[in-house]
C-alpha positions as CSV (number, residue, x, y, z in Angstrom):
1,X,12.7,21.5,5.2
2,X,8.9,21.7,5.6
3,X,7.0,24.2,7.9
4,X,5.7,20.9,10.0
5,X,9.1,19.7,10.3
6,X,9.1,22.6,13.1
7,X,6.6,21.2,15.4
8,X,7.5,21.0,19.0
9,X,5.5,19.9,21.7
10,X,4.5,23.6,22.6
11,X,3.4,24.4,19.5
12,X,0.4,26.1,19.6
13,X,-3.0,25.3,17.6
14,X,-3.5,29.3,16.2
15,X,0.4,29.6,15.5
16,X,0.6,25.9,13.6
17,X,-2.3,24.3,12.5
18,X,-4.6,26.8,11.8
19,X,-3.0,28.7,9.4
20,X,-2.6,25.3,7.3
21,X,-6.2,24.5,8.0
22,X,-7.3,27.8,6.4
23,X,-4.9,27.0,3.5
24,X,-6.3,24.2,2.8
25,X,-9.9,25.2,3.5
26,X,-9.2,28.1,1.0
27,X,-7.3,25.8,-1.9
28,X,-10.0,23.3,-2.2
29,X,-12.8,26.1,-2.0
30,X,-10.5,27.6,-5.4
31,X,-10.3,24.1,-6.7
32,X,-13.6,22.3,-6.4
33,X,-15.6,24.3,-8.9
34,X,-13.1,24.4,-11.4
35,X,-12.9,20.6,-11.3
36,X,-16.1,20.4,-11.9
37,X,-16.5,22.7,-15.1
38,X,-13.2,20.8,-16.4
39,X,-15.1,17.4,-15.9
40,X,-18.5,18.5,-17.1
41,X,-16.7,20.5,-20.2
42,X,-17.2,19.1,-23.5
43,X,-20.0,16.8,-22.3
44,X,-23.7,16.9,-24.2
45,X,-26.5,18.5,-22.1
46,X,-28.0,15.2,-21.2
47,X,-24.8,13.7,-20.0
48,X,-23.6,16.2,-17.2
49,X,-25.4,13.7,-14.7
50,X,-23.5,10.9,-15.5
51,X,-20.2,13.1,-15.8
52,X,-20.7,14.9,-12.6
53,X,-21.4,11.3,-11.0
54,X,-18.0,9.6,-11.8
55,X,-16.6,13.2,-10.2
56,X,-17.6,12.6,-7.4
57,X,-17.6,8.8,-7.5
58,X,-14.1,9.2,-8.8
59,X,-13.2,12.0,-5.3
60,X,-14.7,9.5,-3.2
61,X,-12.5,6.4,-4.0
62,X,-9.4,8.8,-4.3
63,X,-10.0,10.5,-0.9
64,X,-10.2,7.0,0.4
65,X,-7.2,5.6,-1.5
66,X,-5.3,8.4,-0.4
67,X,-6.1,7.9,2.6
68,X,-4.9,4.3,2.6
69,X,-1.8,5.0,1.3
70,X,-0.7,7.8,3.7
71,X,-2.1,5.8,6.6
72,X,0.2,2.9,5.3
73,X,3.6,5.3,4.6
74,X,3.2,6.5,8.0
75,X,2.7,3.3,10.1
76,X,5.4,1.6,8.0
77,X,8.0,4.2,8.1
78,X,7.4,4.8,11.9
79,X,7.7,1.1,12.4
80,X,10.9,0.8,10.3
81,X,12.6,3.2,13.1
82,X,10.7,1.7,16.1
83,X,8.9,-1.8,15.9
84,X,5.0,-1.3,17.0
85,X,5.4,2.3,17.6
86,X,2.1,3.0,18.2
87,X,1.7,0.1,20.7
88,X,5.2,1.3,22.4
89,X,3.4,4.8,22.8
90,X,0.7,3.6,25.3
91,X,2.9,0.8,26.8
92,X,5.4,3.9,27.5
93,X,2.3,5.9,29.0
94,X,0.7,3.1,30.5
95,X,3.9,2.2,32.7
96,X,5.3,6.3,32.6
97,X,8.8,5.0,31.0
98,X,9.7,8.8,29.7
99,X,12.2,7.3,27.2
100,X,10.1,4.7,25.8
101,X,7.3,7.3,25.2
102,X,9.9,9.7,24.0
103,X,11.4,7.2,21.3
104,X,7.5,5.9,20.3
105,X,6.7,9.9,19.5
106,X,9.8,9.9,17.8
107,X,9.2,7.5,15.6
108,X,5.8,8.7,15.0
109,X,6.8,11.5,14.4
110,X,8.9,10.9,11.9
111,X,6.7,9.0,10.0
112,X,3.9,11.3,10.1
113,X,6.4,13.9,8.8
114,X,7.3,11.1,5.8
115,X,3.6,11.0,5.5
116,X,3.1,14.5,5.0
117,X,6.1,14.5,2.4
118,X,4.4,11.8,0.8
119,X,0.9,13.6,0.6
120,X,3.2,16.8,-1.2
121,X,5.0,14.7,-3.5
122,X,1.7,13.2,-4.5
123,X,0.0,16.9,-4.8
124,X,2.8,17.9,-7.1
125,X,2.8,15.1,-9.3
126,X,-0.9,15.7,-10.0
127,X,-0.2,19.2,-10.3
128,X,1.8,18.5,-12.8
129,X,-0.8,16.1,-15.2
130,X,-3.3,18.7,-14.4
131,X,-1.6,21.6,-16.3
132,X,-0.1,19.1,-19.2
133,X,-3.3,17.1,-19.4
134,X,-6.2,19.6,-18.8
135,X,-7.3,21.8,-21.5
136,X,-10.4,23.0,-21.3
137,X,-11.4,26.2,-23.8
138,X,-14.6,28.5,-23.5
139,X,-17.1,26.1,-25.1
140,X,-19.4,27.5,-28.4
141,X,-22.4,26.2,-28.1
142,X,-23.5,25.9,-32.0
143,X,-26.4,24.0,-31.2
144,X,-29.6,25.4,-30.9
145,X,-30.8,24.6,-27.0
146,X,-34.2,22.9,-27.2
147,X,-36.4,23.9,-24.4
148,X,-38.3,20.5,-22.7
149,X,-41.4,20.7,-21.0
150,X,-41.7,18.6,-18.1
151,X,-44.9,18.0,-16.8
């Protein structure tokens, strides 16, 4: 199904993780900049400010919401298959009851797995109003650029 649906317990950091770290690191390295110029494109001069502000105004909330939302499909999902998973987790470790801790990670599992599927179906659907919905062109700048002196 998905790569992370393969995660044991032995997994290792450099064989898992890191190459999704690195993909990541390198698809929002290729994606910033352009999301900028798309925001900033078609904006007068003295408006880029004010553009470039609700970007990042507008990434801050998102990152947050998203955040939110991921935080709250996991927890509830995990919950649905174990009541208070997380609590079971460290009430399983606390008093070492192997199957307890083993259902909790289970659970937790699973709904960080739901999460995750959550986060793709998300990416896909913006994916999506990003290709039908942005449309940025090489700009022709007709007017002539006044030089200000400042100072």
């Amino acid at each position: 199904m998905f790569w992370f649906a393969t995660l044991e317990p032995d997994s290792s950091y450099a064989g898992h993780l890191m190459p999704a770290m690195f993909l990541t690191a390198l698809g929002l390295g290729m994606c910033f900049v352009p999301m900028t110029l798309g925001a900033v494109s078609g904006v007068q001069d003295h408006e880029t400010g004010i553009a470039a502000a609700l970007l990042n105004t507008a990434q801050q909330v998102g990152a947050a919401l998203g955040l939110a939302v991921l935080a709250t499909i996991s927890t509830s999902t995990a919950n649905d298959k174990l009541p208070d998973a997380a609590q079971s987790l460290y009430r399983g470790l606390g008093t070492k009851d192997a199957a307890l801790v083993e259902r909790a990670s289970s659970a937790l599992t699973h709904g960080y797995t739901m999460a995750f599927a959550a986060a793709g179906v998300m990416f896909l659907a913006a994916l999506l109003v990003t290709v039908l919905a942005v449309n940025a062109r090489k700009q022709n700048n007709t007017e002539a650029t006044a030089l200000v002196h400042m100072g």
